[in-house]
BABA-651735 format. One line per field, with one value per residue (C-alpha): x negated, y, z negated; residue in three letters. Coordinates in steps of 0.02 Angstrom, whole numbers, plus 50000, padded with zeros to 5 digits. Layout:
<pts>
X: (X_...)
Y: (Y_...)
Z: (Z_...)
residu: (ALA_...)
</pts>
This chain:
<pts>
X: (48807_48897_48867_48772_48729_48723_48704_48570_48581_48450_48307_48236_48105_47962_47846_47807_47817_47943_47831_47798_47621_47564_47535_47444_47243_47141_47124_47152_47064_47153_47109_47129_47314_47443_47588_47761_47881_47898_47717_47722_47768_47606_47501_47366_47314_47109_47040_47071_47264_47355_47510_47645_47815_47955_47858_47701_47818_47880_47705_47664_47802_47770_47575_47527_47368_47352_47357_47483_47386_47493_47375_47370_47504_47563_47589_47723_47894_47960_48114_48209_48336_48470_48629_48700_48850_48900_49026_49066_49213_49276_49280_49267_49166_49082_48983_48851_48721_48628_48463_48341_48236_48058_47999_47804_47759_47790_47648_47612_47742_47701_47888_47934_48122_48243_48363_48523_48641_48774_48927_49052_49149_49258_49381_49513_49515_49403_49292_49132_48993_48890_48751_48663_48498_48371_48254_48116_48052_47879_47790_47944_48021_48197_48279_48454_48557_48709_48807_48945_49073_49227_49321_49476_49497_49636_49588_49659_49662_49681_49746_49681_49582_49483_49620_49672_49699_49615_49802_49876_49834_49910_49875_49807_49766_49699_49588_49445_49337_49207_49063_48953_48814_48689_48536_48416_48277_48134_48113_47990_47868_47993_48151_48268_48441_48559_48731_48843_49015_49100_49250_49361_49506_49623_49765_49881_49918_49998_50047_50129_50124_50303_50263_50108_50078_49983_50072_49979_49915_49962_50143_50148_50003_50084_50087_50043_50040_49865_49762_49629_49496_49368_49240_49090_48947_48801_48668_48528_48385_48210_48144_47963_48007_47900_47998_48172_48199_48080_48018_47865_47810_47821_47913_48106_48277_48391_48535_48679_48810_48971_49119_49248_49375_49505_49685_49578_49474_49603_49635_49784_49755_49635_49523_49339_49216_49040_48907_48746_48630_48484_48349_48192_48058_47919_47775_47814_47681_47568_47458_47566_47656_47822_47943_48083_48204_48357_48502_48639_48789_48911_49070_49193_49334_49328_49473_49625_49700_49623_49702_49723_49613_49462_49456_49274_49305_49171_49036_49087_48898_48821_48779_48918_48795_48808_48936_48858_48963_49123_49195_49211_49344_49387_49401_49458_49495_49494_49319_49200_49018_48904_48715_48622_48463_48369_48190_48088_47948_47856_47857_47715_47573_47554_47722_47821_47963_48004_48160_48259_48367_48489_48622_48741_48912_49049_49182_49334_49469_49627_49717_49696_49676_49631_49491_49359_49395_49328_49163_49152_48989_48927_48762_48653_48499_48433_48287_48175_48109_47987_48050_47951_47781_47743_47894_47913_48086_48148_48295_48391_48517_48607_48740_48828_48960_49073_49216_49379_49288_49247_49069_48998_48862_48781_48640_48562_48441_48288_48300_48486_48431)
Y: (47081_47249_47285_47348_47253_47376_47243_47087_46999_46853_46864_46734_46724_46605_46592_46415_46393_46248_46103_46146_46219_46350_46518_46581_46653_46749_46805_46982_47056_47088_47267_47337_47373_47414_47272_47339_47364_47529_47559_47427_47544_47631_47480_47411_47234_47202_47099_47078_47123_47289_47225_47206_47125_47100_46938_47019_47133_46996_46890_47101_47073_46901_46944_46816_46870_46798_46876_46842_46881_46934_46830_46655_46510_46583_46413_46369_46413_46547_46565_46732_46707_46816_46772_46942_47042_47171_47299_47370_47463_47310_47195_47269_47180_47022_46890_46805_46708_46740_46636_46688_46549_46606_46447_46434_46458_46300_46236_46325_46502_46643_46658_46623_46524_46587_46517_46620_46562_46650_46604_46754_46768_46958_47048_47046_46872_46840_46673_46696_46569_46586_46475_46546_46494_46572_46399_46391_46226_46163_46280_46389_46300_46295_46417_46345_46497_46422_46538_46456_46528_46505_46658_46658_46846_46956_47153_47296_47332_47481_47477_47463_47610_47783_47868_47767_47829_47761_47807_47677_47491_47326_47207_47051_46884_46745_46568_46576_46439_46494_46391_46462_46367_46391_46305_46395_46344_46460_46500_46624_46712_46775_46747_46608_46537_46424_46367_46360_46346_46468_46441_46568_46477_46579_46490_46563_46732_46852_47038_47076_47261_47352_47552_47652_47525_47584_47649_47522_47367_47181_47195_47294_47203_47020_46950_46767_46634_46553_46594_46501_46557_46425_46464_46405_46515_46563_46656_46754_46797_46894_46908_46955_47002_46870_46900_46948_46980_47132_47175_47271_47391_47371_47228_47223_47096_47065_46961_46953_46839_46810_46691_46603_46558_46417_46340_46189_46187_46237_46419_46522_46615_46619_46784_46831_46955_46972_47065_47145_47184_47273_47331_47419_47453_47590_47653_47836_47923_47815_47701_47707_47587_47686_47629_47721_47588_47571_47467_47456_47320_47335_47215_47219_47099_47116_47005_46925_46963_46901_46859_47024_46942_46893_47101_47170_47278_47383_47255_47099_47058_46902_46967_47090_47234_47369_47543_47586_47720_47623_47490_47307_47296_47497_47521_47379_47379_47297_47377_47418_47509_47547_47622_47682_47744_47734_47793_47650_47735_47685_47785_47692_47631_47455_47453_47393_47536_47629_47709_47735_47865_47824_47857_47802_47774_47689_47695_47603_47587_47526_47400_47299_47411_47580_47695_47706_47832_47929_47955_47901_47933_47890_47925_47892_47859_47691_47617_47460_47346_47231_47078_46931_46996_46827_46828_47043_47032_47167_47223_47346_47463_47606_47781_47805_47920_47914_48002_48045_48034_47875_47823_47680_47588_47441_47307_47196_47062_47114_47249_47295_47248)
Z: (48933_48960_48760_48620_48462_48309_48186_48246_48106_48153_48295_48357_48500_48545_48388_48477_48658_48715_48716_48532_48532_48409_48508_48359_48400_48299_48109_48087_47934_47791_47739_47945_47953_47844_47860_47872_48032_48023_48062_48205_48345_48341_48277_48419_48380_48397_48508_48712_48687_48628_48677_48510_48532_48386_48330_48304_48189_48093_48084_47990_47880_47829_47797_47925_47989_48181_48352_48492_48629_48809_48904_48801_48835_48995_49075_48952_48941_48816_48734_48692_48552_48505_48386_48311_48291_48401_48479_48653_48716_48801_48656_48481_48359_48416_48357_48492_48531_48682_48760_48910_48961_49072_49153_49192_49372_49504_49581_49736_49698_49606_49572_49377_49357_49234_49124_49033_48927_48823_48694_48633_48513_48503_48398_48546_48536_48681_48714_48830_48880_49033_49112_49233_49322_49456_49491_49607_49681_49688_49847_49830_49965_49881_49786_49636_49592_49491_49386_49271_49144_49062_48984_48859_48914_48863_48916_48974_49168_49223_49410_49586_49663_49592_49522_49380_49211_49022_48949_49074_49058_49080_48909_49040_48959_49065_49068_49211_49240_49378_49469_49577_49671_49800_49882_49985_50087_50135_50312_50310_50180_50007_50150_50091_50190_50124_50089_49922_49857_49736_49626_49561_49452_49331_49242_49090_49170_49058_49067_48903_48946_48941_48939_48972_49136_49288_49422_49554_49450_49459_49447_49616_49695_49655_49487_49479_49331_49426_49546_49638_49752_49820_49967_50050_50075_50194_50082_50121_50014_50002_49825_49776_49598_49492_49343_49372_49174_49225_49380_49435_49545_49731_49705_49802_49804_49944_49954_50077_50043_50179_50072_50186_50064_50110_50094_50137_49987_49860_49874_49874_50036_50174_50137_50165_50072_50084_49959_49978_49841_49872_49742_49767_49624_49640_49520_49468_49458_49561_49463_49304_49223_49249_49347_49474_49518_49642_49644_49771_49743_49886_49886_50049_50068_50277_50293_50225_50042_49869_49698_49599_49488_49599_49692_49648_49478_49368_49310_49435_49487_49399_49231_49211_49221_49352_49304_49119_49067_49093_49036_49113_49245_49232_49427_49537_49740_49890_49921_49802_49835_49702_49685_49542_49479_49334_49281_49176_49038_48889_48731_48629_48682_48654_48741_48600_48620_48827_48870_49032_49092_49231_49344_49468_49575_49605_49767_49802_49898_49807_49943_50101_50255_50139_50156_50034_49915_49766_49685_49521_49414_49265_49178_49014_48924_48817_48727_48773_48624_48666_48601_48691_48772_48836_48966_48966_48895_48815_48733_48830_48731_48807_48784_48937_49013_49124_49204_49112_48931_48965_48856_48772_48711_48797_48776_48892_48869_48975_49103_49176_49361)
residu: (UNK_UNK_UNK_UNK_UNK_UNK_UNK_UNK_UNK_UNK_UNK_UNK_UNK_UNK_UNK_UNK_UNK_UNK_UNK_UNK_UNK_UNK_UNK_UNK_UNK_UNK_UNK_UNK_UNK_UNK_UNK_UNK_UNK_UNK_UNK_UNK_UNK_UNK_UNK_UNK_UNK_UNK_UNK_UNK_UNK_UNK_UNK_UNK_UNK_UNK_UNK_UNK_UNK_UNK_UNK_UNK_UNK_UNK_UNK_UNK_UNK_UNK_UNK_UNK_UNK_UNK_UNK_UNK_UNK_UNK_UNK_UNK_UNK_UNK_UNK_UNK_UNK_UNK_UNK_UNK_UNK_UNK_UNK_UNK_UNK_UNK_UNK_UNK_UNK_UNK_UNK_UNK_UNK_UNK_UNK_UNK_UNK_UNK_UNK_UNK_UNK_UNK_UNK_UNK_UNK_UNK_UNK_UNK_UNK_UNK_UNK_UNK_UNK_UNK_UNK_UNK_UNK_UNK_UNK_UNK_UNK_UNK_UNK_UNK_UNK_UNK_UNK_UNK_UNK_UNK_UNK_UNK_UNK_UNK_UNK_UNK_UNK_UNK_UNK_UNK_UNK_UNK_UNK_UNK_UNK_UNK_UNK_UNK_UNK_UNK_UNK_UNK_UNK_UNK_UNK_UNK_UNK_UNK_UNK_UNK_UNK_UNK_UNK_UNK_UNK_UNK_UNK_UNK_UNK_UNK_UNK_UNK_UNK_UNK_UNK_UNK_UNK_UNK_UNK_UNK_UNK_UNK_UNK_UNK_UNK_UNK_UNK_UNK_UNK_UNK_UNK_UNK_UNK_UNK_UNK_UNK_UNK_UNK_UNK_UNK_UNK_UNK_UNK_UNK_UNK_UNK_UNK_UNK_UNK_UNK_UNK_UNK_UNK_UNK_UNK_UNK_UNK_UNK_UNK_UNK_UNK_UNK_UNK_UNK_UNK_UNK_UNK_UNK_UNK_UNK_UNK_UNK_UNK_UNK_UNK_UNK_UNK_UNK_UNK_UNK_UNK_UNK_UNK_UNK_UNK_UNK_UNK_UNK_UNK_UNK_UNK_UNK_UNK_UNK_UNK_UNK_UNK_UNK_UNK_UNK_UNK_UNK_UNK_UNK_UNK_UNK_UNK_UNK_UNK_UNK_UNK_UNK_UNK_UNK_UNK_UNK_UNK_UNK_UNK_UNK_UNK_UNK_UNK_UNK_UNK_UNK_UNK_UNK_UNK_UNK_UNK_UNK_UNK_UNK_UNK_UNK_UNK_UNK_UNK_UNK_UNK_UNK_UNK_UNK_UNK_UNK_UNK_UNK_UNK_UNK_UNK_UNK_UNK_UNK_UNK_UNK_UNK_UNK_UNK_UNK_UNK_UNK_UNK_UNK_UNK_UNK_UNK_UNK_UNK_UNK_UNK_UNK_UNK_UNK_UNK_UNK_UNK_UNK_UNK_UNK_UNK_UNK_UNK_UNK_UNK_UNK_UNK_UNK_UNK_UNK_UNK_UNK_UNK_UNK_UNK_UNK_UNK_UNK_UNK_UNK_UNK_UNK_UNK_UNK_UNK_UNK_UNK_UNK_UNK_UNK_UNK_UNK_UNK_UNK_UNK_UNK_UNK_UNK_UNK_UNK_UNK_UNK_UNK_UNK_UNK_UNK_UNK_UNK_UNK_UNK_UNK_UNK_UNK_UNK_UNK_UNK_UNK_UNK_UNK_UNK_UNK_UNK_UNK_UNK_UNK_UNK_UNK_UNK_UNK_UNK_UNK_UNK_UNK_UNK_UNK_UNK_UNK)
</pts>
């Protein structure tokens, strides 16, 4: 999701809601608004909800005269559908299709489930698909993360540690198959423990780089054909975003996760990491609907040596998101600490278009046994389009810039973090 799309050639979201049902209210008269798109940024729909999305746009367009209001069919699922064409600095052109999935609320939990899905095609030959769930049981007793992908992934890497350069790169091409799973029981109010497995599996290992390489990259690491990493987990959670597609005010995510990965089970080495991920969200100015939020993604391997391929790199959390400004897998180490910032406000006010402004950092250390080293920034601005107001997702697309020239565009389906 570390992209833009500057073509969307079809978009889709939930003009029905999943069991079928029409969401459709109200007659609006005829002679009240004038009907076009461009118009539909500043356009407040009567009745009990001002609140416009990309579908109210297109029932404008298509002169159909209903309502959508926020409030209706909230105990029904709603779909976000996105196939388009599109281009990052990772990838070139691309052609997509991405789905979001916001599950009504469980019995007994506040907490809504989530459901993403993704298939890529790109330019540089490239094959993406991701599954990836957030599920909360009936109560909120139990929390299902699974996250799986395969990738058909040839890319430029750039070397271990902070001082690599954008004129040095190794051409890498590689299979990875990876499947992530975790069950989590709640032990205390929004706290949640639990065990999973993780699998890390890259076959087809090619450097067909012969000048221009890194000075410290895979070849002086230890280049392998496959590599395998598979590990058990002991996870620990506190969540009280309800939405995590967009999060609200005063509402905050923790997880620390310790992996023990094994010879046992399959991998290539003994070696353990652990992550924490901590995000805060706060209303700025009080009482607004603006939002100040922080992010902090800190990977350590604390013992033990891991496949060049599996070290934390640029834009390694779940949905490929955190270092805007750079692109995917530009720093890599044995270490890897990362904050950021980033100021949420709406420009319109039926909330149809906001825009953020952001910033953050990134710190490595390059091998085993090195210090961390380096601050690396990177910085931009984006816009939000409200594209389903029934499950707040919007359509995130960003500038940013980095260190070194580094720049690029970016798009995210609902909120970065």
């Amino acid at each position: 999701m570390f992209r833009i799309s500057i073509i969307v050639c079809l978009l889709f979201s939930s003009l029905f809601s999943i069991d079928g049902k029409s969401q459709l209210s109200d007659s609006i008269p005829n002679n009240l608004h004038k009907k076009n798109i461009f118009t539909l940024a500043f356009y407040k729909q009567p009745g009990k909800d001002s609140m416009v999305d990309f579908i109210d746009g297109v029932y404008r367009i298509l002169k159909i005269n209903k309502t959508r209001e926020q409030g209706v069919e909230l105990n029904k699922a709603h779909l976000t559908f996105i196939p388009g064409i599109e281009y990052s600095i990772g990838t070139g052109m691309a052609a997509s299709v991405n789905a979001s999935i916001v599950l009504p609320k469980i019995e007994g939990t506040a907490n809504k489930s989530t459901i993403f899905t993704e298939l890529r095609f790109t330019q540089n030959h490239q094959v993406v698909t991701q599954f990836a769930t957030n599920l909360w049981s009936k109560n909120g007793d139990y929390n299902f993360n699974s996250n799986w992908s395969y990738l058909k992934y040839p890319q430029k890497d750039f070397g271990l540690g902070s001082n690599s350069s954008l004129s040095l790169f190794d051409e890498l091409d590689y299979s990875y198959l990876k499947l992530y799973q975790s069950v989590l029981k709640r032990i205390a109010p929004n706290l949640y423990f639990g065990p999973g497995i993780n699998i890390d599996y890259h076959w087809n290992i090619q450097d067909s780089t012969t000048i221009n390489k890194p000075l410290n990259s895979v070849t002086q690491y230890g280049a392998t054909k496959t590599s395998n990493s598979t590990g058990i987990l002991l996870n620990l959670l506190y969540d009280t975003r309800i939405n995590n597609v967009n999060p609200v005010a005063n509402s905050s995510f923790f997880n620390f996760i310790y992996r023990d990965n094994l010879s046992g089970l399959g991998s290539d080495h003994n070696w353990q990491s652990v992550i924490m991920d901590f995000r805060k969200y706060y209303a700025f100015p009080s009482g607004s609907k603006n939002i100040l939020a922080f992010w902090t993604y800190d990977q350590l391997t604390v013992s033990g040596r891991p496949p060049y391929l599996d070290m934390p790199n640029t834009a390694s959390d779940t949905y490929s998101n955190f270092g805007r400004g750079y692109v995917q897998s530009r720093f890599r180490g044995d270490k890897f600490l990362y904050a950021e910032s980033e100021y949420r406000f709406g420009i319109t006010e039926n909330g149809f278009l906001g825009g953020v402004v952001f910033a953050n950092v990134q710190s490595l250390s390059s091998q085993p046994g090195q210090p961390i080293q380096g601050v690396l920034p990177g910085y931009g601005a984006g816009l939000r389009v409200k594209f389903n107001k029934h499950s707040n997702t919007s359509v995130a697309l960003d500038y940013g810039f980095g260190q070194g020239g580094s720049k690029g565009l970016f798009m995210n389906l609902g909120e970065v973090f």
